[in-house]
C-alpha positions in Angstrom: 9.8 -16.2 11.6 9.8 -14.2 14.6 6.3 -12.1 14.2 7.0 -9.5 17.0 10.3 -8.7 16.3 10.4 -6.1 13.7 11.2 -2.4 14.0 8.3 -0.6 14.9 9.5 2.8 13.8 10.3 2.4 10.7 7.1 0.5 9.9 5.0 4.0 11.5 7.6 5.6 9.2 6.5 3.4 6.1 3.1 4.0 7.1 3.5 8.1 7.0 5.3 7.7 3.6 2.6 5.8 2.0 -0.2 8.1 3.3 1.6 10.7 2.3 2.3 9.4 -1.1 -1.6 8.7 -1.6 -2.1 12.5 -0.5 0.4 13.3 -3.6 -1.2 10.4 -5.8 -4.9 11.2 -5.6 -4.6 14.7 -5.7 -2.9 14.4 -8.7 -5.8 12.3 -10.6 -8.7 13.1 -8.7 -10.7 14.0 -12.0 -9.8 10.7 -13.6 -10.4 8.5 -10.5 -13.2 10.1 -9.8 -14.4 9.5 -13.7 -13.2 6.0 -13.2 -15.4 5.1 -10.4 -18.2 6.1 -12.0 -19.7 8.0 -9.0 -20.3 11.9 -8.4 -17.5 13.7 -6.1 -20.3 13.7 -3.7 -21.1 10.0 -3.2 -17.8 9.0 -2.6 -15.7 9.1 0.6 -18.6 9.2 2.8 -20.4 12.5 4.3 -19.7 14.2 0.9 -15.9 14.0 1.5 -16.0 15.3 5.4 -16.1 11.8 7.0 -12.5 11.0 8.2 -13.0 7.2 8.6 -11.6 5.9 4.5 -8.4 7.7 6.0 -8.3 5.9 9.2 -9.0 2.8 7.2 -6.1 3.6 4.9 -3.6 4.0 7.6 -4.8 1.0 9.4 -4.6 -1.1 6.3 -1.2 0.4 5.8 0.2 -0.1 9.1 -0.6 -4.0 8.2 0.7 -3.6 5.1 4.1 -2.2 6.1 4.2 -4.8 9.1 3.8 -8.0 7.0 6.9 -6.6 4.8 9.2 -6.1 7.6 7.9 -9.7 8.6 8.6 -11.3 5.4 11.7 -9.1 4.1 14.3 -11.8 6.3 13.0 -14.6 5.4 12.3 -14.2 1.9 15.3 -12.2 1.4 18.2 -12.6 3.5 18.8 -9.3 5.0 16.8 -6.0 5.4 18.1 -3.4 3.2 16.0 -0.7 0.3 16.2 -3.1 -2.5 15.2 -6.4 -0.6 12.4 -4.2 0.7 11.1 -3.0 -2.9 11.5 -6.6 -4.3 9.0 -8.0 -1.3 7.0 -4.9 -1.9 6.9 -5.4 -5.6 6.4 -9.2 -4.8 3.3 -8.7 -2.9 1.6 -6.3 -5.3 2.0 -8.8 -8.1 0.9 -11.9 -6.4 -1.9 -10.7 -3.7 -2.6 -6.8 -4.3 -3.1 -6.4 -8.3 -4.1 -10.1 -9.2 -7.3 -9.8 -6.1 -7.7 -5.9 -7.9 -8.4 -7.2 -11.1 -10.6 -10.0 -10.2 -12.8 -8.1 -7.9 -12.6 -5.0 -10.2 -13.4 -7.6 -13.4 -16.5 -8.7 -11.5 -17.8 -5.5 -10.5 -17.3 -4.2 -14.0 -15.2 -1.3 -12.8 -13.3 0.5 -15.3 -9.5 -0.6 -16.6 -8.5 3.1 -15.6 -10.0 2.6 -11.8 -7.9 -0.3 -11.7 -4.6 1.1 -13.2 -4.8 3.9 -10.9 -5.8 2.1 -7.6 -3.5 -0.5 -8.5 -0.5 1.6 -9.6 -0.9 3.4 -6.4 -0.6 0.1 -4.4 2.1 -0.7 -6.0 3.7 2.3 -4.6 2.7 1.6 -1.6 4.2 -1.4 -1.4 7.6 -0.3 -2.9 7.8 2.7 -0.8 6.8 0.8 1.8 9.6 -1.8 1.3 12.5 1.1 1.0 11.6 2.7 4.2 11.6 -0.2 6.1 15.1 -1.5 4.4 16.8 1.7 4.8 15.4 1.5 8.9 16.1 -2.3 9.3 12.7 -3.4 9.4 13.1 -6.8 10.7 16.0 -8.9 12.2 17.7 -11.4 9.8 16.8 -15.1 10.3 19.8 -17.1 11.3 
């Protein structure tokens, strides 16, 4: 597995999409995550809202994201195309992102409805993530 060798643009690219397909996702169930987490609109995001650090923490944690799929598409997979990308994707969420959700979520006796949203977010992430690097050969094929 050759770490470095992965397409850097289409994993900024992946990283864009996903952003911009939590801008799409939240603002579509703000009310009901907000309900979910149990807080005040206030209290959450920092500074009242104003504070632009959960957004570079996002894309930070999404850049990562998007590079460990290009990483592990090749091996896992074969080649580098939109479905191999969505099954890793997919892969991920079910073994690292959703099963670590729940537990944490379980323990800190968040609500089913946080964790359905968060985690069906992630999952589109992850997916998302997956397709854009396939269709931009994210990685070079192991030989």
């Amino acid at each position: 597995m050759e770490h470095f060798n992965v397409n850097w643009l289409a994993i900024v690219l992946a990283t864009i999409s996903s952003m911009a397909l939590g801008m799409i996702w939240y603002m579509a169930l703000s009310k009901y995550w907000i309900k979910a987490t149990g807080k005040r609109e206030d209290d959450l995001m920092g500074s009242g809202g104003r504070s632009p650090s959960p957004f570079v923490f996002a894309a930070v944690c999404q850049f990562i994201m998007a590079y460990f799929i290009a990483v592990l598409i090749p091996p896992l997979m074969g080649s580098v195309d939109p479905y191999s990308g969505a099954v890793v994707g997919a892969s991920m969420w079910a073994g690292v992102v959703i099963t670590a959700m729940v537990l944490n979520h379980r323990y800190q006796s968040m609500s089913w409805k946080l964790t359905l949203i968060d985690g069906g977010y992630l999952l589109g992430v992850l997916v998302l993530q997956g397709i854009v690097i396939g269709l931009f050969g994210g990685a070079v094929s192991v030989s």
